[in-house]
N, C-alpha and C positions, 0 to 999 in steps of 0.2 A: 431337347429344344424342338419347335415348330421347324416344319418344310415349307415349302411352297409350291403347295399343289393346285392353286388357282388355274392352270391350265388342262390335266388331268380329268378335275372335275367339270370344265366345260365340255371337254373331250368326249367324256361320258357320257353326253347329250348329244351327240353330232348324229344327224341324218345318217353318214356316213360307218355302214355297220364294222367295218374295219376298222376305223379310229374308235371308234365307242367300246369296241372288245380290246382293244390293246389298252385303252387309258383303263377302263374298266378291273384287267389282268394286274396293271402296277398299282392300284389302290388296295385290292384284295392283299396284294404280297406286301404290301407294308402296312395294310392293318393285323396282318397273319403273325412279319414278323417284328413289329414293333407297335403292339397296339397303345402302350400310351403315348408315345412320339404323335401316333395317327390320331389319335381324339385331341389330343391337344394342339393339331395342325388344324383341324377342323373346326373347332374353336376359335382358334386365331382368324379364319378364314370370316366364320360367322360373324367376329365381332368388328371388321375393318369393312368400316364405309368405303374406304376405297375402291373395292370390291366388287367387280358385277355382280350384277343381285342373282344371277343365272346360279353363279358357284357358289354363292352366299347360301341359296335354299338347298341345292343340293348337301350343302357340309350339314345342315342342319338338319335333313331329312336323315341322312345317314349318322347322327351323334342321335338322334335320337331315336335309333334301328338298333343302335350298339349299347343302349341301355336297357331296351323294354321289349316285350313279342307278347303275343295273345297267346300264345303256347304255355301253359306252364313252365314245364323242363325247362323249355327255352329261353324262359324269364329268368329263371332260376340259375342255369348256367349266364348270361351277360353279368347279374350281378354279383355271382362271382368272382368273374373276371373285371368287372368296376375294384371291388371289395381288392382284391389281389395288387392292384396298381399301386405303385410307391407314392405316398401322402405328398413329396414334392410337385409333381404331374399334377395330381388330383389337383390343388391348392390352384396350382395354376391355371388349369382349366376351372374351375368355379369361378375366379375371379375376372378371367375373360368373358365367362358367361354373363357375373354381376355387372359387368361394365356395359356389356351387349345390349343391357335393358337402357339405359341411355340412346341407343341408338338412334339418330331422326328416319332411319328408313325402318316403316311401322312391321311390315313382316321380318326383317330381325329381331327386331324386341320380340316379337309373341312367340318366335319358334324360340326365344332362348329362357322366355318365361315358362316354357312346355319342358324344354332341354332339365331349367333347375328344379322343378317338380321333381323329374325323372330322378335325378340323383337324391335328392331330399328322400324319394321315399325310400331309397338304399340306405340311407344314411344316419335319419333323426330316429327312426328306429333302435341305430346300434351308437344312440347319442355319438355321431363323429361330425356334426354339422352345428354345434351349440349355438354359435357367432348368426345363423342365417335368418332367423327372425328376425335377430337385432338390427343386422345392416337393411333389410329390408325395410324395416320401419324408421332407420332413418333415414332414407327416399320419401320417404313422406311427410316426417317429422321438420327437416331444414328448410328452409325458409327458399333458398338460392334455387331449387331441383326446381327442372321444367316441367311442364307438365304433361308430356311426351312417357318422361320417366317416371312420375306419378300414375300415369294409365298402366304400364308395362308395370310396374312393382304391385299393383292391385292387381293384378290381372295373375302375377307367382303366385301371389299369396292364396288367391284363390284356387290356383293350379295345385300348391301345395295340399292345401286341407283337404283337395278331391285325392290326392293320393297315400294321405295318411292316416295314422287312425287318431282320433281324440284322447286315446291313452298315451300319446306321443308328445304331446305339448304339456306342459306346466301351466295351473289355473294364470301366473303371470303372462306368460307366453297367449295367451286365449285370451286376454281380457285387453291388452296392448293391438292382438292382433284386429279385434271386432272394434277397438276405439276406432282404428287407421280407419278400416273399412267403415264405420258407422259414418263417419267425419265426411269420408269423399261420397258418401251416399246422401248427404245431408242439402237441405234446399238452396243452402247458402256457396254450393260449391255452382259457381257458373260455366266450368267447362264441362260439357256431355259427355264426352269421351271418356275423363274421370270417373262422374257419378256413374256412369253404364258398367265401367270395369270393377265398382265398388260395389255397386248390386250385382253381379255376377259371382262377384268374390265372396258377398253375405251368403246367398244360396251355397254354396259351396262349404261356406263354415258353420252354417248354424247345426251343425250335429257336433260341434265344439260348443258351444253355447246352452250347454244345460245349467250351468251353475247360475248363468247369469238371465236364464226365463225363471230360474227358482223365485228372484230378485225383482220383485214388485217395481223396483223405481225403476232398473237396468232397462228390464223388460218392454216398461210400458214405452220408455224413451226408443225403445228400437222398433216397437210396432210403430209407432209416431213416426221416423223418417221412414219404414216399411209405406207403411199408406200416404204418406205423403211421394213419394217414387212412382207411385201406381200412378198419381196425377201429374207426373212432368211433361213437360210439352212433347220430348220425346218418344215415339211407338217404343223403339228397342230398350228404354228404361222403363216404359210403363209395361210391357212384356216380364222384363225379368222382374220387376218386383211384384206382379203376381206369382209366377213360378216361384219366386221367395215366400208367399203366403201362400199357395199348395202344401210345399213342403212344412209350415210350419202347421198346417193342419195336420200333418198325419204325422208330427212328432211332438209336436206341443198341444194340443188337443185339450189337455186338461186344465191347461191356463188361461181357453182363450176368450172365458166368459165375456168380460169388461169389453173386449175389442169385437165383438160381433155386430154391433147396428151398425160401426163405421165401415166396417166389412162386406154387411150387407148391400150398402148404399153403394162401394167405393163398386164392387161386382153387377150391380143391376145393372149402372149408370156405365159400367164396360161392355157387358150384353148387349143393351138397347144401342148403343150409339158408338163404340173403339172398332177401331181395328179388328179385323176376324182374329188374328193374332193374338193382341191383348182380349176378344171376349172368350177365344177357347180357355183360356188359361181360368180367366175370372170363373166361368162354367167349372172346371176342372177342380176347381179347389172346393165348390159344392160337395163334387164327386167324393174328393179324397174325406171329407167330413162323413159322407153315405157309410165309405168304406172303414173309416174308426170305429164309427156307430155300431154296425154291422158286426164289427171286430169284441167289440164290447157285450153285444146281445147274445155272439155264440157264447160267451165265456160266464153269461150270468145263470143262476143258477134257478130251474124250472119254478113258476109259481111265488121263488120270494123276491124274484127283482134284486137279489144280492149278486153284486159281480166284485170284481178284485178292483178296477180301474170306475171311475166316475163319470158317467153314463150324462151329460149335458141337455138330452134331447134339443140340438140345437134344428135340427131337421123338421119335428114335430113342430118345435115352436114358430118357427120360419113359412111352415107349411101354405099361408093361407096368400105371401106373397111370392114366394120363392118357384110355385107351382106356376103360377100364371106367366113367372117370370120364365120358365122352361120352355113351358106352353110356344111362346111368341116365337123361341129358337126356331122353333120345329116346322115354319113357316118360312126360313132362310137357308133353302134346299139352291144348290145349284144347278144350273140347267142340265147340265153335262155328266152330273156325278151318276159313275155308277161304283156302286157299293165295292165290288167286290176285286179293286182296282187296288186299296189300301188310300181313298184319298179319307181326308177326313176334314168333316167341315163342320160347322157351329151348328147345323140342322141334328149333325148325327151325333155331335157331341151333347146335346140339349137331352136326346132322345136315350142316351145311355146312361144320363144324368138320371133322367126322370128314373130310366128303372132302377136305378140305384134307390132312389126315394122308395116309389113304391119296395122294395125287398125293406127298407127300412122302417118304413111309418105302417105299412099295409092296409088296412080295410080304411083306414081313414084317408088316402090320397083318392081315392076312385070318385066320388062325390065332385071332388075340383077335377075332377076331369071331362066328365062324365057333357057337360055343358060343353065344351071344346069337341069334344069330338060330335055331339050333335047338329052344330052350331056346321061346323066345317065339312060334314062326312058327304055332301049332296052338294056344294058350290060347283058352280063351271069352272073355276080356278085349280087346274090341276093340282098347286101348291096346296091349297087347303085342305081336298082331297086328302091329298097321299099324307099329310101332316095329323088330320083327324086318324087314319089307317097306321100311323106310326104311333103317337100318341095312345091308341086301343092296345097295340101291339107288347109296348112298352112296359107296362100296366097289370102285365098277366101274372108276373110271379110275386110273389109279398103279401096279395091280400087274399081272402079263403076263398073257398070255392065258391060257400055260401052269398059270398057278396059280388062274387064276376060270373055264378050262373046266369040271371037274368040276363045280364049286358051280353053275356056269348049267344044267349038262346034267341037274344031279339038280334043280335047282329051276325049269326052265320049264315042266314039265305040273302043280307045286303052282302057279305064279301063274298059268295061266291059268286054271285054276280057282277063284283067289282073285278074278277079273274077276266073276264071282257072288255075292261075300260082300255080307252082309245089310248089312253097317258103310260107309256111301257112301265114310267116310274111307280104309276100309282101300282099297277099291276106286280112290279116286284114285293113293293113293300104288302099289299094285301096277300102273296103268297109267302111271305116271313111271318106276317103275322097269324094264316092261317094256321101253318107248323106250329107256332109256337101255343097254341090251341089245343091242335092234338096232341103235342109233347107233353105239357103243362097239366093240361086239363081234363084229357077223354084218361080217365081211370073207370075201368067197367067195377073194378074191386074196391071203391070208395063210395058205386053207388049212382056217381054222374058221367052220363057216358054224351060224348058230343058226337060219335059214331053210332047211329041207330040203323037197323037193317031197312027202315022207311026215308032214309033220306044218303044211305049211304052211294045206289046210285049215281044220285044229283051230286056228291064230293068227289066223287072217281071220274065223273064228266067232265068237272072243271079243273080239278086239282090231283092229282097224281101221287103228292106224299101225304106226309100227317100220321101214317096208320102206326100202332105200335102193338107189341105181341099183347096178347092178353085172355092167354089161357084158350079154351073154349071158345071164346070170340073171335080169336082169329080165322075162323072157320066161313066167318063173314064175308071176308075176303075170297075165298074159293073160285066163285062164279065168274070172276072180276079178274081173277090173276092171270090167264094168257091175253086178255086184253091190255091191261097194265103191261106184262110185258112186253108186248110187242109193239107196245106206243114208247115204252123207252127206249127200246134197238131204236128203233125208228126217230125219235129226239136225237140220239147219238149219232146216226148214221149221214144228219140231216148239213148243209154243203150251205148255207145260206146263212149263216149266224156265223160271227164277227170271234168268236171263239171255242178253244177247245173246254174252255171253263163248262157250256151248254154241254158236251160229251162228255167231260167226268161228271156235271153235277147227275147227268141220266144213269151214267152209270154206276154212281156211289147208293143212287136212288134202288135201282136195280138189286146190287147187293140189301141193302135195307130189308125191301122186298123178302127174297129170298129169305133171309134170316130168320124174319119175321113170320115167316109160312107155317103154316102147320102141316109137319112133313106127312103126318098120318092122311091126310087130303090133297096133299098137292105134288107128292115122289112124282106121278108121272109127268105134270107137266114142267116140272124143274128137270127130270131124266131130259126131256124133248129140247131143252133150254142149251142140253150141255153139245153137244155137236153143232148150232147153230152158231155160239161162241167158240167154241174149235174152230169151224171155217174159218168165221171173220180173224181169227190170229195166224191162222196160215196166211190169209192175204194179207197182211199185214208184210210179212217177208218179201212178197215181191214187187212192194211200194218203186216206184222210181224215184231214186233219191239223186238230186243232182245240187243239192246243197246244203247247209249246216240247217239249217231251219226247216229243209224237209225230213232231214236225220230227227233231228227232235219232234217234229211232230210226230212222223212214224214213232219213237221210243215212247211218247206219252198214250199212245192209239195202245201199244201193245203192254204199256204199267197197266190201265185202266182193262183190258182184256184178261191180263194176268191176275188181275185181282178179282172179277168175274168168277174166272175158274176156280180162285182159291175159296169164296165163297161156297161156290157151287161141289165142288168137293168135300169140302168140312159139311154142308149140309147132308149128302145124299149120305154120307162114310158115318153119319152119326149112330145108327141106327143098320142091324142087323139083315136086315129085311131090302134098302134100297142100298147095300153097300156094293156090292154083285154090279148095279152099276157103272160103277167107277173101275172096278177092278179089270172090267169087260175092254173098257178103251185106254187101262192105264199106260200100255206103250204107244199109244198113239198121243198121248196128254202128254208124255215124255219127254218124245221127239219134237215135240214143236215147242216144247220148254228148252231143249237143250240147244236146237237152232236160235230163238230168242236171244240165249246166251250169246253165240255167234256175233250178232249184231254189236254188243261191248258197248250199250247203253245203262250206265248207272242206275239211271231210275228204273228200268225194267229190269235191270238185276236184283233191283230188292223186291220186289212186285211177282218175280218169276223165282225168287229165293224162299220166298213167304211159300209161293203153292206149290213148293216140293216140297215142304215141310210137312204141309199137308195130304199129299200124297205119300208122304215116307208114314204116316199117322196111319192113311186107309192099307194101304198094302202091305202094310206090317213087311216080315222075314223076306219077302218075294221083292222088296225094292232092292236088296241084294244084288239082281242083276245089271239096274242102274248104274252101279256105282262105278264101276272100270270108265265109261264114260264122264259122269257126275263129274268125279274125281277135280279130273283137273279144275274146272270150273269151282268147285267148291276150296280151291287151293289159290285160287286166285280170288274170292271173295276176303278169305282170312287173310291175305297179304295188304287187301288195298287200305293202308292208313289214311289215304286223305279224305277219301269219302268214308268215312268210319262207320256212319248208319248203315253200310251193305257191308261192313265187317263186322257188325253187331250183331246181323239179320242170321248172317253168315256161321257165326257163332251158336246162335238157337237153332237156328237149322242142324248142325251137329247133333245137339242134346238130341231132337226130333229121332235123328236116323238111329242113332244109339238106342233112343227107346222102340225104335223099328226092329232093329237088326240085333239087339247081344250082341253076342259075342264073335257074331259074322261080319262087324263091323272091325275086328284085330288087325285084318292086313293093315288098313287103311289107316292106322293110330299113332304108328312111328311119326309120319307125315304129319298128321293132324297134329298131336302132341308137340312137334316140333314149331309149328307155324303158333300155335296159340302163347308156349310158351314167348315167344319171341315178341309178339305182338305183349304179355306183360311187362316187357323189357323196355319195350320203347317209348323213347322220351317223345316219340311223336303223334302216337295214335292218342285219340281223342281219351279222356277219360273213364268216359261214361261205359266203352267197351269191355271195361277189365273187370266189376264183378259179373257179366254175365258169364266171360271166361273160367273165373274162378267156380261157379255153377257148372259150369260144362264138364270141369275135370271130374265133378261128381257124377255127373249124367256117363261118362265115357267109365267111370270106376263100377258103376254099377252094372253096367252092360259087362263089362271082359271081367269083373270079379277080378283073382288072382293074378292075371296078367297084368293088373295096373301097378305089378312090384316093381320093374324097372321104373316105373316114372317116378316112385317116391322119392328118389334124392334130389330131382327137379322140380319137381310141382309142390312138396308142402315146406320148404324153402322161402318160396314164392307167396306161397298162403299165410307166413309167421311172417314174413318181411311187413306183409300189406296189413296185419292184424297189429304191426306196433303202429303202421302210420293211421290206421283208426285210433291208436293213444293219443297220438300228439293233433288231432285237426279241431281247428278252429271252431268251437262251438256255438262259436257268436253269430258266424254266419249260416241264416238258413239254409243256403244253397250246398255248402258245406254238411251243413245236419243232414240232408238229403242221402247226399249222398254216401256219405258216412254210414247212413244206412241200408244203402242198398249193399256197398262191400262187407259191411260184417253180414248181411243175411247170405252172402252169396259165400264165404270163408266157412260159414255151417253149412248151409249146402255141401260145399268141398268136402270137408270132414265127414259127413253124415252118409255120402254117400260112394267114398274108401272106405268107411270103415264097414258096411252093410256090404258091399264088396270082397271084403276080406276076413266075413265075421266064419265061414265053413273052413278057413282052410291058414291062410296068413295074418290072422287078426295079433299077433304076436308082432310082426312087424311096426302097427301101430303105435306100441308102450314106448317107447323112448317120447315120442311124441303126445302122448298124453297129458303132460304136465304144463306143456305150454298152453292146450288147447283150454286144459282147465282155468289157466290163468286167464287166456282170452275172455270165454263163460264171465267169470269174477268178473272180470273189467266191464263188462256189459252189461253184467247184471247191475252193478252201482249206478246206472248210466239211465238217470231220469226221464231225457229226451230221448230214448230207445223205441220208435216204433212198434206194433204186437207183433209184424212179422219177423223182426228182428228176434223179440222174446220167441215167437212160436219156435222159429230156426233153432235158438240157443237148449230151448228146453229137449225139442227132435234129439240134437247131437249130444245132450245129455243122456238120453235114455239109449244111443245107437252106442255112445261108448261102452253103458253098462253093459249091453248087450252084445257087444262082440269082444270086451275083453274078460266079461266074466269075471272068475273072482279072483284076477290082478288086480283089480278094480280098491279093493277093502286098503288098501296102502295110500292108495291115489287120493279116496276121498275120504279119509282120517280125519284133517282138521276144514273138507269144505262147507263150514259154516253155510255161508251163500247161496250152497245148491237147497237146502231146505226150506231156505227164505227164501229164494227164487221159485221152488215148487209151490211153497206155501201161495205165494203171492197168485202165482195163476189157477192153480184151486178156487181162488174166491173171485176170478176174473166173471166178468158176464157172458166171454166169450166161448161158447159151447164146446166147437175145438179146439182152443187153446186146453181148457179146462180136461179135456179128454187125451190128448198128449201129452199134457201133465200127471196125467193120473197112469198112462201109459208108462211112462219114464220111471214113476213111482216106482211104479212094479217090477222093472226093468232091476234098478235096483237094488228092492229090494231081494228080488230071486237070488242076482251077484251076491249078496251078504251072504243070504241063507247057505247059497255053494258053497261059500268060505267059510262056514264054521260047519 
């Protein structure tokens, strides 16, 4: 039965930090030890009007903590513990919820519409919620229901289909559920609050809705109340039923022939004259059409214009309105915006639109532009200005070279001289557009170079980036480069500009630079570079910090220094000749790395994590003496779960010193071994951490050889667990396929690099484990959507088996049909490595046979 903790949970609010921890302490222990007594107290709580609205949110924020977390594990343990709760609870609490949505106070209904999602997607999964569609539709369907609880039950419904999948409902269940929602979307319904909850609810469903876009009549009636929603007097309906036609661009796409002029009209007439609101959207759903298009041109096949999906050219065809209709955006710039803030407005949406166009139509958008930008690029009107300079900008990638030579050659000595204009706007967007000139465009090896040694001067006067490596030509740059750098210290160093964004973008600039150099011309002045950045990060330590905000600024001064040095080190350490170098001041580079540390600033942990790695790379065997120090600090990188990117950093930095140090790295591996294993254990660290871990245990096997026998009962444990949960993941989801593939290439890694480890001396311990590993192989090798690095990995630790178990081997691979099909297949690959690790593995074993007979 329900409590009554209506007092509790205001408690838990009080100013008063002693009552808020003791109400706090008794909620905890009675969700601890009676958690469904406690959800269905909170329920109760949520669904009585009577109720201050204070404890009302509160029960709701927490029944909705108690079902769901952005955590994995942690999703995955609540609903568990849902799942485990006896069905009488449960029952009861759902129907407190279904009643909740009647509510007249408007934020109970929506937190209990969030609440039944939450359970529905535990639930219609494991069909234990049959009945929930139904009652929900008939809130819609009676006649008597207010309409308070017709917004809240569209508003589930929509909640629902965002958290479920469309394999989840029955074609009945989807066709009942898009009528409700068609119905309250429809012109005839006169309350707002409905129709807005009903279009909110469609975007949400229409990835249930394939059978019925199949459906010529369905369809067309649902684009009909779609584009009729676009025009309600209301913003926030005419809002969501664009965002309803976005979405239906980039998943119905191949239907939407017949509805495109009312499309066109319904998007212009939102552009020129709605709400910036309603014309981003309208803009956006150009975009998402760019992006199908785009989707369909990679996939068609060279020369015959055959692709798998039906290719509309609705863009082409559009082109001759739709352009000028861009055009006009890019002319509704805000006074205030600057880029690089995240705001975004119809100007910059117009202007990302168009390049979407151009990457899509190419040499034929430039002509309808070409006039815009002449017309505009000289007014006194700042707008016009910067909008002509964005416009040119926009424009660079899609169509040939052949056809934006001219336009660059006539217009590079007007923007460098726009690098002067009085308007800072114009002056940003002309320095975007310049980059993306030299990014795009200056290819010395195609032939068209926008970098000539006759006007490179006059580019390095005005503008500072642009340059890109390019063999022999970078050579260009020689005479130029202590000037260049010393104008970016100096940008960076510079106390009158409103951010530190101007000091990293100098100093990412800087890095660039460097990279970019050609070390055979320029070792000494990059050697002269590395002590002047030493200083400036010593000063850095003895900032006076008398607040959080000068803490961070100091830890950004010293990321952006730390990443300086890491550059500067991987460039001089490349090369035989300026490595002497680095080696000369490496305990001085050390010391002010490990103070760094000291400071116990995140972002500099990874930034100061990065250039020891790189250091561990130049000073090979001799970073040995580092390490008693290091140590700790590297032991408290692989601890910290919550910032996971400086446990990831953390982690490669390992493989790094391993491949520094061998097997001088053994003291230090008890420790290490211990913290990585532990961090695979945890339901808490980020995902994304765990195959580079699994990579590391190969990097750490390869270094100690034979000694990695103690860790085999812990670590390929670990690596067969992670290798079946590669069987079972969701292949539907890209994000999923991703990463699916980074763990199984990092699981061959692991194996590839115990077993090369233990092939002189222990490689005998590996056979018990052979047969799974082969099975893994198998399962991969079937596995369509499998990455080349994934295969490269697979076919490696094919050839590294034959090769260290020799001719145990002739048992193993009896009946592996697979592995031949698997070899065969990368044999005929295009990929020259691939191709030569396969031919390697070949041999590998074949020699294993020949041993055996």
């Amino acid at each position: 039965m329900a409590l009554e903790i209506t007092q509790y949970l205001l408690s838990a609010q009080s100013p008063d930090a002693k009552v808020r921890t003791e109400a706090e302490t008794i909620l905890v222990q009675f969700q601890n030890q009676n958690l469904p007594g406690f959800l269905l107290s909170l329920s109760v709580e949520l669904s009585n009007d009577g109720k201050p609205t204070e404890s009302r949110r509160l029960a709701g924020i927490v029944l909705k903590n108690s079902l769901d977390a952005k955590e994995a594990a942690r999703k995955e343990q609540l609903v568990q513990q849902w799942v485990a709760i006896d069905i009488s609870f449960k029952s009861q609490i759902k129907n407190s919820l279904l009643n909740t949505l009647g509510s007249s106070i408007r934020e109970a209904s929506h937190t209990a519409a969030q609440v039944v999602a939450k359970i529905a997607s535990i639930e219609i999964p494991r069909k234990e919620w049959p009945e929930l569609v139904e009652s929900l539709l008939a809130n819609m369907t009676q006649p008597d229901r207010p309409p308070s609880l017709k917004q809240a039950t569209l508003e589930t419904l929509g909640y629902v289909c965002e958290e479920i999948s469309h394999d989840d409902l029955v074609q009945d269940e989807v066709n009942a559920v898009l009528t409700a929602v068609v119905q309250g979307m429809n012109i005839s319904e006169v309350n707002p609050d409905i129709r807005f909850a009903a279009t909110k609810a469609l975007y949400n469903a229409l990835d249930f809705a394939r059978t019925n876009f199949d459906n010529e009549m369905e369809r067309t009636y649902i684009m009909k109340v779609v584009c009729d929603a676009a025009l309600a007097k209301e913003t926030e309906i005419r809002q969501a039923a664009f965002e309803c036609l976005v979405s239906i661009a980039s998943t119905y796409y191949e239907v939407l022939e017949p509805y495109m002029q009312r499309i066109f009209e319904l998007t212009s007439n939102a552009v020129k004259g709605d709400e910036e609101a309603v014309a981003l959207q309208a803009v956006e759903f150009w975009s998402s059409i760019c992006d199908e298009e785009l989707e369909i041109q990679d996939y068609e096949v060279p020369d015959s214009g055959d692709s798998s999906a039906p290719h509309s050219h609705f863009i082409q065809k559009a082109l001759p309105t739709l352009v000028p209709m861009l055009l006009e955006t890019l002319l509704k710039q805000d006074e205030d915006q600057d880029q690089e803030d995240g705001i975004w407005n119809l100007a910059m949406a117009g202007g990302t639109c168009l390049g979407l166009v151009a990457r899509t139509v190419g040499d034929l958008v430039v002509p309808l532009v070409m006039p815009f930008i002449e017309t505009n690029i000289s007014k006194t009107d700042w707008r016009s200005r910067e909008a002509a300079t964005y416009a040119f900008g926009s424009i660079l990638e899609g169509p040939s070279i052949e056809k934006l030579s001219p336009m660059v050659n006539a217009g590079l000595d007007f923007l460098l001289n726009a690098m002067n204009d009085e308007n800072s706007h114009v002056k940003d967007t002309t320095a975007w557009t310049l980059s993306r000139i030299f990014e795009l465009l200056h290819s010395p090896a195609t032939g068209f170079s926008v970098i000539t040694p006759a006007n490179l001067q006059r580019i390095l006067g005005s503008y500072w980036r642009g340059y890109e490596d390019s063999g022999p030509n970078s050579s260009l740059l020689t005479p130029y480069l202590p000037d260049i750098l010393n104008s970016l210290i100096t940008t960076a160093d510079r106390t009158d500009g409103c951010d530190s964004k101007l000091r990293f973008s100098a100093y990412e600039t800087l890095n660039e630079v460097v990279r970019c150099s050609n070390l055979s011309k320029t070792s000494q002045i990059i050697a002269k570079l590395l002590p002047v950045v030493m200083s400036k990060l010593e000063q850095t330590l003895s900032l006076q910090i008398v607040s959080s905000d000068d803490r961070e600024k100091q830890g950004d001064l010293q990321a952006s220094l730390c990443g300086v040095l890491q550059v500067i080190i991987q460039k001089l350490s490349s090369a035989d000749e300026t490595k002497p170098v680095i080696l000369q001041v490496a305990d001085q580079i050390m010391v002010l790395f490990l103070k760094v540390f000291a400071c116990r600033s995140s972002t500099v942990h990874e930034e100061a994590m990065l250039a020891i790695g790189a250091l561990a790379y130049a000073t090979g065997p001799g970073f040995e003496k580092y390490m008693p120090e290091f140590n700790k600090y590297l032991e408290m990188g692989l601890q910290n779960f919550e910032e996971y990117q400086v446990c990831a950093i953390s982690v490669g930095v390992v493989g790094d010193i391993c491949r520094a140090l061998d097997d001088k790295i053994l003291p230090y591996c008890d420790v290490i071994m211990t913290h990585l294993l532990k961090d695979l254990s945890s339901g808490e660290l980020h995902r994304s951490v765990k195959p580079p871990i699994f990579s590391c245990f190969g990097d750490i096997a390869l270094a100690i050889g034979e000694h990695f026998d103690k860790y085999i009962g812990y670590a390929l444990p670990m690596m067969q667990s992670a290798s079946e949960v590669c069987a079972q993941m969701d292949n539907s989801d890209e994000e999923m396929i991703d990463y699916g593939n980074q763990l199984r290439r990092s699981i061959f890694e692991a194996y590839s690099g115990i077993l090369q480890g233990f092939k002189n001396s222990k490689a005998d311990l590996m056979l018990p484990h052979a047969p799974h590993l082969l099975q893994f192989i198998e399962l991969v090798a079937k596995d369509q959507q499998r990455d080349e690095s994934v295969t490269k990995a697979a076919v490696a630790v094919l050839g590294d088996l034959a090769d260290a178990l020799g001719s145990n081997i002739k048992m193993l691979f009896k009946d592996c049909k697979f592995c031949s099909e698997l070899l065969g297949e990368c044999l005929q690959s295009d990929d020259e490595q691939l191709k030569e690790t396969a031919t390697w593995t070949q041999g590998m074993i074949g020699r294993a046979f020949s041993v055996c007979s």
